[in-house]
Backbone as XML, in Angstrom:
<?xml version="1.0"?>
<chain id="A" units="angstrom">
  <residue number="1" name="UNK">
    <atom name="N" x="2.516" y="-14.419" z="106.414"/>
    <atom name="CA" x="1.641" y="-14.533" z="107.579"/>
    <atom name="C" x="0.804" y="-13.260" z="107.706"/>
  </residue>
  <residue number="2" name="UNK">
    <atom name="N" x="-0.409" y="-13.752" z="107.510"/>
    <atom name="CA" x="-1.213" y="-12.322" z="107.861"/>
    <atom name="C" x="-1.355" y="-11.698" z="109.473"/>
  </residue>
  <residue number="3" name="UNK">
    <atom name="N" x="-0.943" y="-12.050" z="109.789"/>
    <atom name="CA" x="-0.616" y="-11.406" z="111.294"/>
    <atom name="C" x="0.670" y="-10.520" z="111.636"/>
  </residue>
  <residue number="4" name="UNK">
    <atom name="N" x="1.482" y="-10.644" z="110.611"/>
    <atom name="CA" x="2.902" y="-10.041" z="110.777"/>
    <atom name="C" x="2.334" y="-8.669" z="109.390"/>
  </residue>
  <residue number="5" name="UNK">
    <atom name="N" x="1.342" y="-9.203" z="108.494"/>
    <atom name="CA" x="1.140" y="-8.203" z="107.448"/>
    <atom name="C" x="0.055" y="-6.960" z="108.567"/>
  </residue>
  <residue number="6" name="UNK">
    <atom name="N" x="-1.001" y="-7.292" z="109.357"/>
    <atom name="CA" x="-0.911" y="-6.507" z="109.631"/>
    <atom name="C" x="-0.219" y="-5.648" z="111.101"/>
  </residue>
  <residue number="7" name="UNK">
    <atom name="N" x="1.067" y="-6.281" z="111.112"/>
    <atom name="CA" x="1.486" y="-5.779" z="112.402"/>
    <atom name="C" x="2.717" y="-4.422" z="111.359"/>
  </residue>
  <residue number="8" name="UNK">
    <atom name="N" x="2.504" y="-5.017" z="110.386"/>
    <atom name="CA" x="3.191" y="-3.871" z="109.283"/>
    <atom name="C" x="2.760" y="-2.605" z="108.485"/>
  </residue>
  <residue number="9" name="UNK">
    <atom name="N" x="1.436" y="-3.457" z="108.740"/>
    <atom name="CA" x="0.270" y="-2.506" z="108.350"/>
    <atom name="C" x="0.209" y="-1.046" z="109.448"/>
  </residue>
  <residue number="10" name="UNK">
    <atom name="N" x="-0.038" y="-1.158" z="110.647"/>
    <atom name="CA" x="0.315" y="-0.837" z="112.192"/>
    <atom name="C" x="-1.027" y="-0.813" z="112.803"/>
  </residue>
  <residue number="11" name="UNK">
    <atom name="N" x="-1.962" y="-1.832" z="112.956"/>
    <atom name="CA" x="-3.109" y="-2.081" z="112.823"/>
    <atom name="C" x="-2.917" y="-1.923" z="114.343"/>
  </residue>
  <residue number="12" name="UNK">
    <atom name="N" x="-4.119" y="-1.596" z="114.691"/>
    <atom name="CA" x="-4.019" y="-1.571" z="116.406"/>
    <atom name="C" x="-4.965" y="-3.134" z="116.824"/>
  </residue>
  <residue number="13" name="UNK">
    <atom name="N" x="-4.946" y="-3.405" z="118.676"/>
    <atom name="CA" x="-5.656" y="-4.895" z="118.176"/>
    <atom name="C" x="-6.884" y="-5.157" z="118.292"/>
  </residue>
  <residue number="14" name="UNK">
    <atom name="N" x="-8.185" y="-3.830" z="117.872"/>
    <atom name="CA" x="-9.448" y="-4.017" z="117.989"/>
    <atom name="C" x="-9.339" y="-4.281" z="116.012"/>
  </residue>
  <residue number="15" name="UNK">
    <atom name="N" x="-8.332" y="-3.490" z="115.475"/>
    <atom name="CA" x="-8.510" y="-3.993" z="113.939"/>
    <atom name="C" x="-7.941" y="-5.309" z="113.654"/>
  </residue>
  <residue number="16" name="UNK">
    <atom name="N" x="-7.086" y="-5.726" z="113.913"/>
    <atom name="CA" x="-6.714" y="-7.137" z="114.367"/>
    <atom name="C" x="-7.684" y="-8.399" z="114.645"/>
  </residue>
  <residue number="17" name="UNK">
    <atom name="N" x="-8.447" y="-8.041" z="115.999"/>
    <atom name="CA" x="-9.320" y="-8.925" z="116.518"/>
    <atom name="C" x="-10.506" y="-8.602" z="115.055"/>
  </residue>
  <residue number="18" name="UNK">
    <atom name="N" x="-10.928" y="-7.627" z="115.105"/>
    <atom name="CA" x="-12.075" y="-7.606" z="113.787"/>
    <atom name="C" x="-11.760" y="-7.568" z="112.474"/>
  </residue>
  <residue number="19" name="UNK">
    <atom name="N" x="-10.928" y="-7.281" z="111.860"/>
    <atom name="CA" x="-10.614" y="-7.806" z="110.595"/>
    <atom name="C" x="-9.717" y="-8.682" z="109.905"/>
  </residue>
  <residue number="20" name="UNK">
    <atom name="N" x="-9.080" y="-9.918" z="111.445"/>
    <atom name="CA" x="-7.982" y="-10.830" z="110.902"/>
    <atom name="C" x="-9.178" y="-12.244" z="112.208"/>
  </residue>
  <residue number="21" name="UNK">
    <atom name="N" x="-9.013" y="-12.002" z="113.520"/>
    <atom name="CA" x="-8.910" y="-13.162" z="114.275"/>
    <atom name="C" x="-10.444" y="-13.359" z="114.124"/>
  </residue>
  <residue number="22" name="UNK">
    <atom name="N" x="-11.643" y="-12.312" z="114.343"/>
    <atom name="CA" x="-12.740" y="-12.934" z="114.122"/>
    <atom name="C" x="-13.034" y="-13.967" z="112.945"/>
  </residue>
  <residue number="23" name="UNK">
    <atom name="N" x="-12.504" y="-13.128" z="111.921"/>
    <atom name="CA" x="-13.173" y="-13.696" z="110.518"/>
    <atom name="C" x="-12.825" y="-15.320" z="110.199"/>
  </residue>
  <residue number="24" name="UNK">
    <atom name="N" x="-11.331" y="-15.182" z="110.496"/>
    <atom name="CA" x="-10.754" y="-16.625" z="110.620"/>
    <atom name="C" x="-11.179" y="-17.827" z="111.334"/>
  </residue>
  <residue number="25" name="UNK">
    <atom name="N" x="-12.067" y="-16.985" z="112.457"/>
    <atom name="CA" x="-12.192" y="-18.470" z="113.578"/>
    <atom name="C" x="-13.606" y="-18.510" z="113.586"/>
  </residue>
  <residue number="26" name="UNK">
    <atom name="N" x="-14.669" y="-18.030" z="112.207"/>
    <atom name="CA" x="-16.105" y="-18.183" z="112.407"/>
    <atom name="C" x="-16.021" y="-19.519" z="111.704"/>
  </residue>
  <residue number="27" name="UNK">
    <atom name="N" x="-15.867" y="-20.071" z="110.640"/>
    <atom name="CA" x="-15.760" y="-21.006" z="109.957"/>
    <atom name="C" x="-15.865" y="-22.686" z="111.304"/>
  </residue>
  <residue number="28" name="UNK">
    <atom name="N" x="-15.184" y="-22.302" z="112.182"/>
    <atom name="CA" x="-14.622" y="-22.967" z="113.360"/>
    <atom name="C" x="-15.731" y="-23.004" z="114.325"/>
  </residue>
  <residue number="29" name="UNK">
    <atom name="N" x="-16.272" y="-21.829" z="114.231"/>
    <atom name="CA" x="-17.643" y="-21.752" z="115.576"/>
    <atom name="C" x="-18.950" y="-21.888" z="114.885"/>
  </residue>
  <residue number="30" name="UNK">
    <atom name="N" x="-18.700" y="-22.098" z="113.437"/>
    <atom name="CA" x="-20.073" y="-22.418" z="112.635"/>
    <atom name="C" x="-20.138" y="-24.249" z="112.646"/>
  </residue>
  <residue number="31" name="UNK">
    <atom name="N" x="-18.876" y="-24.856" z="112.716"/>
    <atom name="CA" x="-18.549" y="-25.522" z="112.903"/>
    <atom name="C" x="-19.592" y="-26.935" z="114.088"/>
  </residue>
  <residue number="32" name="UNK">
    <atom name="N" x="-18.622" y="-26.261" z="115.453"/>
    <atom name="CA" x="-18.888" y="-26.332" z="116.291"/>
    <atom name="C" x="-20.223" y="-26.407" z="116.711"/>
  </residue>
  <residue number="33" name="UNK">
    <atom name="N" x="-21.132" y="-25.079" z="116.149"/>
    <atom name="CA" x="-22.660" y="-24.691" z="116.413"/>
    <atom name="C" x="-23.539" y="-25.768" z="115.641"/>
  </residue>
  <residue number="34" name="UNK">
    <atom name="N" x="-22.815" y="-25.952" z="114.665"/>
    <atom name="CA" x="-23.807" y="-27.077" z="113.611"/>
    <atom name="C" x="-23.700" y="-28.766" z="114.551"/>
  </residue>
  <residue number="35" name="UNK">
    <atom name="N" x="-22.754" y="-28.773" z="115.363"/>
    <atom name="CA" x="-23.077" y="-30.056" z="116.361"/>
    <atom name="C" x="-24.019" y="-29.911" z="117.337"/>
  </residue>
  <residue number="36" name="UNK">
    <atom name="N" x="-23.493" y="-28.841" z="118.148"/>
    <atom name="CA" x="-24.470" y="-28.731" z="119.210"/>
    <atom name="C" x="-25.860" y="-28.366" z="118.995"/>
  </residue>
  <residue number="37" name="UNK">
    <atom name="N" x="-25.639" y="-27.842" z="117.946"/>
    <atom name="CA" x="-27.502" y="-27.298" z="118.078"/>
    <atom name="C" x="-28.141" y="-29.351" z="117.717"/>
  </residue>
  <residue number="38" name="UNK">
    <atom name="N" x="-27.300" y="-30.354" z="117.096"/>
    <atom name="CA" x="-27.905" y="-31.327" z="116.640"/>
    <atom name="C" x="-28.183" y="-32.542" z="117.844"/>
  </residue>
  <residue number="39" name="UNK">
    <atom name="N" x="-27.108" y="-32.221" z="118.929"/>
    <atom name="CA" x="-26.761" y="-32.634" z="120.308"/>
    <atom name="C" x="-27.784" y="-32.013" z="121.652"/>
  </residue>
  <residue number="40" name="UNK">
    <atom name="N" x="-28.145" y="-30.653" z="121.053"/>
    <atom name="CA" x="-28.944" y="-30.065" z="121.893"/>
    <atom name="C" x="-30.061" y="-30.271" z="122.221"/>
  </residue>
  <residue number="41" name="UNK">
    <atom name="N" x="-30.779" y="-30.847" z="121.506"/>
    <atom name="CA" x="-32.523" y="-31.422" z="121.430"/>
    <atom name="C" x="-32.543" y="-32.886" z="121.726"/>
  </residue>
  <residue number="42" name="UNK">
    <atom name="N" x="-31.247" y="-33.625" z="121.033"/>
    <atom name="CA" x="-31.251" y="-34.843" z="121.635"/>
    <atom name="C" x="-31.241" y="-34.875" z="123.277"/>
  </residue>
  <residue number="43" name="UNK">
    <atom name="N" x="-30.155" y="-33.775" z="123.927"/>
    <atom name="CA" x="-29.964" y="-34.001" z="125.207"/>
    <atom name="C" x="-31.260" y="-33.597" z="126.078"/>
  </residue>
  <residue number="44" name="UNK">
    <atom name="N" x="-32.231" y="-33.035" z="125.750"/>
    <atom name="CA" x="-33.233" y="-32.415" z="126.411"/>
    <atom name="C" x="-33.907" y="-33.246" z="126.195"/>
  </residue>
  <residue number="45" name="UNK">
    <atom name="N" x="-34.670" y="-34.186" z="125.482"/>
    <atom name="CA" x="-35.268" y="-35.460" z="125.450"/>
    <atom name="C" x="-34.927" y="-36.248" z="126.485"/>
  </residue>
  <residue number="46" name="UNK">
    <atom name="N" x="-33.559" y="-36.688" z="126.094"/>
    <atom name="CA" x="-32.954" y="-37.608" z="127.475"/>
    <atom name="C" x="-33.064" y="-37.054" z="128.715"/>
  </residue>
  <residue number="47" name="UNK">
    <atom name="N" x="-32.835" y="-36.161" z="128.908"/>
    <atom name="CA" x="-33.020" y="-35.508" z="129.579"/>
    <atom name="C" x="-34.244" y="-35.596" z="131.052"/>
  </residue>
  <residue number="48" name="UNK">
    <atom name="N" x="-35.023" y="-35.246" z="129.621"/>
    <atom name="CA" x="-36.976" y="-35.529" z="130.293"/>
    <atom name="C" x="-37.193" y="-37.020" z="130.395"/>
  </residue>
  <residue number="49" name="UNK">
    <atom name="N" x="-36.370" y="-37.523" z="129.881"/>
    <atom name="CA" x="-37.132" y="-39.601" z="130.518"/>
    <atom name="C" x="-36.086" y="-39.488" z="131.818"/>
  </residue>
  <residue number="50" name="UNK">
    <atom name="N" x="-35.238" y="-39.281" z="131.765"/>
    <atom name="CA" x="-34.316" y="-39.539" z="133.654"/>
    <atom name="C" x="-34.978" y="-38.576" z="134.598"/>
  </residue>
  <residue number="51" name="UNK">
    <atom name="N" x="-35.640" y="-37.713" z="134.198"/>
    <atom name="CA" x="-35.700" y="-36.661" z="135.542"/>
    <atom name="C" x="-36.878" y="-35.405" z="135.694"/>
  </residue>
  <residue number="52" name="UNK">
    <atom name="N" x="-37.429" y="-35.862" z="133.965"/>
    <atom name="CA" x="-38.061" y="-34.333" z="133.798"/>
    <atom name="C" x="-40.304" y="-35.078" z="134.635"/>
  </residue>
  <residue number="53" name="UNK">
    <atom name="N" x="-41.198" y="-33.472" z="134.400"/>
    <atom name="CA" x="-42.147" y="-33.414" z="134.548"/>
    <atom name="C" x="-43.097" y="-33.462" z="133.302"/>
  </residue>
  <residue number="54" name="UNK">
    <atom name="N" x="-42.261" y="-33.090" z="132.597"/>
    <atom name="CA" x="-43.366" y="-32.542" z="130.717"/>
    <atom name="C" x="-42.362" y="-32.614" z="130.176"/>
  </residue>
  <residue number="55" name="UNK">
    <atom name="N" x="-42.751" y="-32.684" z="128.722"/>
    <atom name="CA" x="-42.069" y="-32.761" z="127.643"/>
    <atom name="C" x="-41.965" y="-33.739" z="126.560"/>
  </residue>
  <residue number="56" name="UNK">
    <atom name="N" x="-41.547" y="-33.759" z="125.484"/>
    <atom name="CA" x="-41.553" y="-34.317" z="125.097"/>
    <atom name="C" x="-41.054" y="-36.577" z="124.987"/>
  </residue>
  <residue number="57" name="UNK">
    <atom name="N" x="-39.862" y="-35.846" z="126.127"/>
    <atom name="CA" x="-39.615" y="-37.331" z="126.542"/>
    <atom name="C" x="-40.203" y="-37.868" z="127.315"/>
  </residue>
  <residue number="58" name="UNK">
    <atom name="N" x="-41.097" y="-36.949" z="128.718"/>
    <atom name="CA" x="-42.075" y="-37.848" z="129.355"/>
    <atom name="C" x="-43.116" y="-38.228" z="128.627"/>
  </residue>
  <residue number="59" name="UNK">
    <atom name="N" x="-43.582" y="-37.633" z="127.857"/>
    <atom name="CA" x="-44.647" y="-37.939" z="127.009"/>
    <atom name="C" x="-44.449" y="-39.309" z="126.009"/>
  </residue>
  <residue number="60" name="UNK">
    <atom name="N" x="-43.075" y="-39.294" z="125.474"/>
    <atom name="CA" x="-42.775" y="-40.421" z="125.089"/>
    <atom name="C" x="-42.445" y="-42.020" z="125.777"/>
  </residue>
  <residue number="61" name="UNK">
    <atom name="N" x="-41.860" y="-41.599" z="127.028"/>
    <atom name="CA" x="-42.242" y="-42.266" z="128.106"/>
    <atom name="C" x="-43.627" y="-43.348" z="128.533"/>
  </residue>
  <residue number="62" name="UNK">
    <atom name="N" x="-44.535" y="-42.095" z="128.490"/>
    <atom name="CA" x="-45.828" y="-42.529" z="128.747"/>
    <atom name="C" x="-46.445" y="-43.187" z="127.478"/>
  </residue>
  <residue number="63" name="UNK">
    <atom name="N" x="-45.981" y="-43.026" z="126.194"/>
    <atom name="CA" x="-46.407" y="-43.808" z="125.657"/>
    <atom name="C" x="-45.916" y="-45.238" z="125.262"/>
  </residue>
  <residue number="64" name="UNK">
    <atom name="N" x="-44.894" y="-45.327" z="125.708"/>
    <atom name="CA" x="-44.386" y="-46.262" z="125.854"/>
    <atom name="C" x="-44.810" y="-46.928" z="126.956"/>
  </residue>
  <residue number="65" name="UNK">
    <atom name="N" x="-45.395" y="-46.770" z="128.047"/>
    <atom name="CA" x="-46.015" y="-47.830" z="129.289"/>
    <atom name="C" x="-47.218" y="-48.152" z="128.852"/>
  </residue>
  <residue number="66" name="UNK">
    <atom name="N" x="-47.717" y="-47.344" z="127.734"/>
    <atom name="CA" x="-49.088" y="-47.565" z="127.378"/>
    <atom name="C" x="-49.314" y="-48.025" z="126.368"/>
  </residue>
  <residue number="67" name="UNK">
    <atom name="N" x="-48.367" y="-48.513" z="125.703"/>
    <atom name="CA" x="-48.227" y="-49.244" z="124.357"/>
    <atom name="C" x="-48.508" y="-48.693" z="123.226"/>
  </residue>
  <residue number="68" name="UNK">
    <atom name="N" x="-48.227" y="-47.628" z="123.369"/>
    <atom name="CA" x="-48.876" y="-46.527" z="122.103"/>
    <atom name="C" x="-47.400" y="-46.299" z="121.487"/>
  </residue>
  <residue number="69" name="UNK">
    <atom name="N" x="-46.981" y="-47.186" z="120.627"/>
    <atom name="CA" x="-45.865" y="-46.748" z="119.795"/>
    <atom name="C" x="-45.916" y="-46.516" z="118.297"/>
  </residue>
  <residue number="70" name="UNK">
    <atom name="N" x="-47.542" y="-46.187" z="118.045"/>
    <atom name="CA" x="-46.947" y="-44.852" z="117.002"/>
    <atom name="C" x="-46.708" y="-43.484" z="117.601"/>
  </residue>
  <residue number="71" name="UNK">
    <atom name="N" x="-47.938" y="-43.321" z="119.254"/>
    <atom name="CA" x="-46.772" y="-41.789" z="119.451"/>
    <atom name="C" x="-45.610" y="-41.769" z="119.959"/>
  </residue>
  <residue number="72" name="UNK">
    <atom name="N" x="-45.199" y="-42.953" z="120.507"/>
    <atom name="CA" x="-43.698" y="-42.777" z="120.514"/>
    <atom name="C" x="-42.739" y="-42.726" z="119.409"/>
  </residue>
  <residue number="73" name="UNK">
    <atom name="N" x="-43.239" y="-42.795" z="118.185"/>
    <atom name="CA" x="-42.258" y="-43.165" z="117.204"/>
    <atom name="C" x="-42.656" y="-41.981" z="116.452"/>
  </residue>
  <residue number="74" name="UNK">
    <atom name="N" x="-43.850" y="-41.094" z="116.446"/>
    <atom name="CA" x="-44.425" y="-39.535" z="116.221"/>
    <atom name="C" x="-43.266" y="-39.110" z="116.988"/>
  </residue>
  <residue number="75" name="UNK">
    <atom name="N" x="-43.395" y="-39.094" z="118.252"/>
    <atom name="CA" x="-42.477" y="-38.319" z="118.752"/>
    <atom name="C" x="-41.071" y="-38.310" z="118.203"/>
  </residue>
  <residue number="76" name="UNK">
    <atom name="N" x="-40.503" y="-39.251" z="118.381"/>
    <atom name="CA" x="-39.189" y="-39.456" z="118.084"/>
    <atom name="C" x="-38.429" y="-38.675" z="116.257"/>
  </residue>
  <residue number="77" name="UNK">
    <atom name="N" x="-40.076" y="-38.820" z="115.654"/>
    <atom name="CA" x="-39.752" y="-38.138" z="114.485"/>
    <atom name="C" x="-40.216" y="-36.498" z="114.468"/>
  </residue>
  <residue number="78" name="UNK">
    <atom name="N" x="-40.963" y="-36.236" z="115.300"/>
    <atom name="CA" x="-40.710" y="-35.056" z="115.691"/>
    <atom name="C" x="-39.733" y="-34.139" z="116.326"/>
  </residue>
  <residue number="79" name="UNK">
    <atom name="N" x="-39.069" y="-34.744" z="116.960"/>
    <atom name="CA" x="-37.711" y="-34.433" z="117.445"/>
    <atom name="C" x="-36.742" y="-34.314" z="116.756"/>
  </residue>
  <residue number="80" name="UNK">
    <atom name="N" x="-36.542" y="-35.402" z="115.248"/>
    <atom name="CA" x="-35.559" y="-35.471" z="114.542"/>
    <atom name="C" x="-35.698" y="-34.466" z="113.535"/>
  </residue>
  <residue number="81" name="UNK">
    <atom name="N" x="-36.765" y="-33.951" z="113.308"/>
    <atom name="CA" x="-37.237" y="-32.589" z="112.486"/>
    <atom name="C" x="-37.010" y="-31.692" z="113.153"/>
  </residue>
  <residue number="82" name="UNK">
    <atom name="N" x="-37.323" y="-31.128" z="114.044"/>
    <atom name="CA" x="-36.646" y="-30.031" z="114.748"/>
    <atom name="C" x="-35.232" y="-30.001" z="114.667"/>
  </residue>
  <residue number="83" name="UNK">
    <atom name="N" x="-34.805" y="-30.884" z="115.548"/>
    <atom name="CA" x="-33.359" y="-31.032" z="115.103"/>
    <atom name="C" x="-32.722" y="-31.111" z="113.896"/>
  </residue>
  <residue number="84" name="UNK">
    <atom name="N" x="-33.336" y="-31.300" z="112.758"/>
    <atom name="CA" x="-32.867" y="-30.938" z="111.242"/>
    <atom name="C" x="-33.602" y="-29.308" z="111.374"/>
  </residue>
  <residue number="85" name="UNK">
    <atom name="N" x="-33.862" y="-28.731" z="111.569"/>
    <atom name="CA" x="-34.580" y="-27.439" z="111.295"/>
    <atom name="C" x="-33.716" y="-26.737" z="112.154"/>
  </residue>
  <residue number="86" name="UNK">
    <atom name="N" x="-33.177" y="-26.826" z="113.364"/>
    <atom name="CA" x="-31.824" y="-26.277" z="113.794"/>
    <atom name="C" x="-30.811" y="-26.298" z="113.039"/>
  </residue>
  <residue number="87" name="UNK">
    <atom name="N" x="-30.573" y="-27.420" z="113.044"/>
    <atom name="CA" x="-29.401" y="-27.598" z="112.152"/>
    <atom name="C" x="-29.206" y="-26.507" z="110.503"/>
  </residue>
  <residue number="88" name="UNK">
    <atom name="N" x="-30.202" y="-26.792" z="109.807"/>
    <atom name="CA" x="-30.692" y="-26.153" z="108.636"/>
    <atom name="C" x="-30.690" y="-24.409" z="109.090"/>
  </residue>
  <residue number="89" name="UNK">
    <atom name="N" x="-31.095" y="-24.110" z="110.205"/>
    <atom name="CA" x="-31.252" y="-22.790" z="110.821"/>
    <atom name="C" x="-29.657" y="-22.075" z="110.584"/>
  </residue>
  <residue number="90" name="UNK">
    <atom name="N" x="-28.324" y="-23.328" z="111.590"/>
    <atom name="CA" x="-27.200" y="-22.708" z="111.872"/>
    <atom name="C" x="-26.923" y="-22.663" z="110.107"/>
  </residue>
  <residue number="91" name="UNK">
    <atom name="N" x="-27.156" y="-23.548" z="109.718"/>
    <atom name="CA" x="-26.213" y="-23.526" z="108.035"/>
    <atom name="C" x="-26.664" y="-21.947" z="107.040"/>
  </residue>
  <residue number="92" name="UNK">
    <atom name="N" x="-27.793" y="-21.702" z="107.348"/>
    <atom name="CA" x="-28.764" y="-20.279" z="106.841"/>
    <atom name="C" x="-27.726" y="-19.676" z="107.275"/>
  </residue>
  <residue number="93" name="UNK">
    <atom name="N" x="-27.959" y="-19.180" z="108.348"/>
    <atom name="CA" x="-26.920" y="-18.197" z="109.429"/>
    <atom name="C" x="-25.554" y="-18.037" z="109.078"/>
  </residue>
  <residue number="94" name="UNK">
    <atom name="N" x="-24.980" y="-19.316" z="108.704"/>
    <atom name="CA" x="-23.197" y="-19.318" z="108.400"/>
    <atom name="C" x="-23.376" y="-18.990" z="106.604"/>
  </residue>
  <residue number="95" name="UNK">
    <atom name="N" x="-24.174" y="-19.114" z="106.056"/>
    <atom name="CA" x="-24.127" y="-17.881" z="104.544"/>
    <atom name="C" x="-24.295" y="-17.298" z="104.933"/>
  </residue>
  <residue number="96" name="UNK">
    <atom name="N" x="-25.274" y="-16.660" z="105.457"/>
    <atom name="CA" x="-25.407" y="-14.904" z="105.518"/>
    <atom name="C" x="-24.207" y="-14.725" z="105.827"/>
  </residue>
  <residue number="97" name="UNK">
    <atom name="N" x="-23.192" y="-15.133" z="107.233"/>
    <atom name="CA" x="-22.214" y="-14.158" z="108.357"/>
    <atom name="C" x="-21.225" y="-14.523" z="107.738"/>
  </residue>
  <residue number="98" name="UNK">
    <atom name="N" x="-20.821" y="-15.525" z="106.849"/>
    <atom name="CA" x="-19.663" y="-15.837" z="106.330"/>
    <atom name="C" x="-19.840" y="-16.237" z="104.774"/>
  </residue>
  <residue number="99" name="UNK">
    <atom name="N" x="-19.911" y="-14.824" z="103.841"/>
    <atom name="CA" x="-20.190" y="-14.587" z="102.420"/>
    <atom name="C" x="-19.062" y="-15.318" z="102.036"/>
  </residue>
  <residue number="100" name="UNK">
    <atom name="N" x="-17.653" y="-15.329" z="102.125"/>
    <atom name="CA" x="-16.486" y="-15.656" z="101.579"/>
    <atom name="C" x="-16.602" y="-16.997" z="101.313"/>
  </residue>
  <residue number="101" name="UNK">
    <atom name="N" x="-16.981" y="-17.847" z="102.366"/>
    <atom name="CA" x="-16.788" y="-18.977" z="101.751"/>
    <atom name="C" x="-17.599" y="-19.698" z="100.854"/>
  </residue>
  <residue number="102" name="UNK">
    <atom name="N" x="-16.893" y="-20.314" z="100.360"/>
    <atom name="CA" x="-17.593" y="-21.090" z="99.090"/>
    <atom name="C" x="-18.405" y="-22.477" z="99.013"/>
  </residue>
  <residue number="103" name="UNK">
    <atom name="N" x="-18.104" y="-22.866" z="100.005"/>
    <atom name="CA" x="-18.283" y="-24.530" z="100.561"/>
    <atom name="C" x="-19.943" y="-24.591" z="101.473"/>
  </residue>
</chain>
C-alpha cells in the first residue's frame, strides 16, 4: 500500500496530499470534467428556450416559429462543435497534467 510506504517513508501530509492523493485522484477529475464540460453547453441551450433573453437557444427558438430550420439545425450543429471542442480542450489538458498515463 502506498500510503503505509509513505507513512514509512515519514512523509509529512502536504507530501502525501502532493505526491500520493493528488496524483491518484486526477485521472478521476479528468474523468468527471470530460462529462461536464459535454453536459455544460447542452444545459445552457436548454436553458435559454425555458427562460433565457439571447442566446443561442432563443435564437433557435425563433427559428423555429419562423420556420427557418436550417438555422435551427445550424444552430444545433453549432453547439455540438463547441461542445466537441470542450471536450477535445479537457482531453489536451489531461496529457499535458497527467504525463504517466498511457491511455
Amino acid at each position: 500500500d502506498m500510503l503505509t510506504l509513505f507513512s514509512l517513508m515519514r512523509a509529512n501530509p502536504w507530501q502525501i496530499l502532493w505526491h500520493f492523493k493528488i496524483p491518484v485522484s486526477l485521472p478521476y477529475f479528468y474523468a468527471g470534467l470530460r462529462v461536464s464540460v459535454s453536459y455544460a453547453f447542452i444545459t445552457t441551450v436548454v436553458s435559454e428556450w425555458l427562460g433565457g433573453f439571447e442566446g443561442l437557444g432563443v435564437y433557435m427558438i425563433q427559428s423555429k416559429k419562423l420556420f427557418q430550420y436550417d438555422t435551427m439545425f445550424a444552430i444545433i450543429i453549432l453547439v455540438s462543435i463547441i461542445s466537441l471542442l470542450g471536450m477535445k480542450l479537457v482531453d489536451i489538458s489531461e496529457k499535458y497534467v497527467i504525463k504517466w498515463k498511457r491511455t
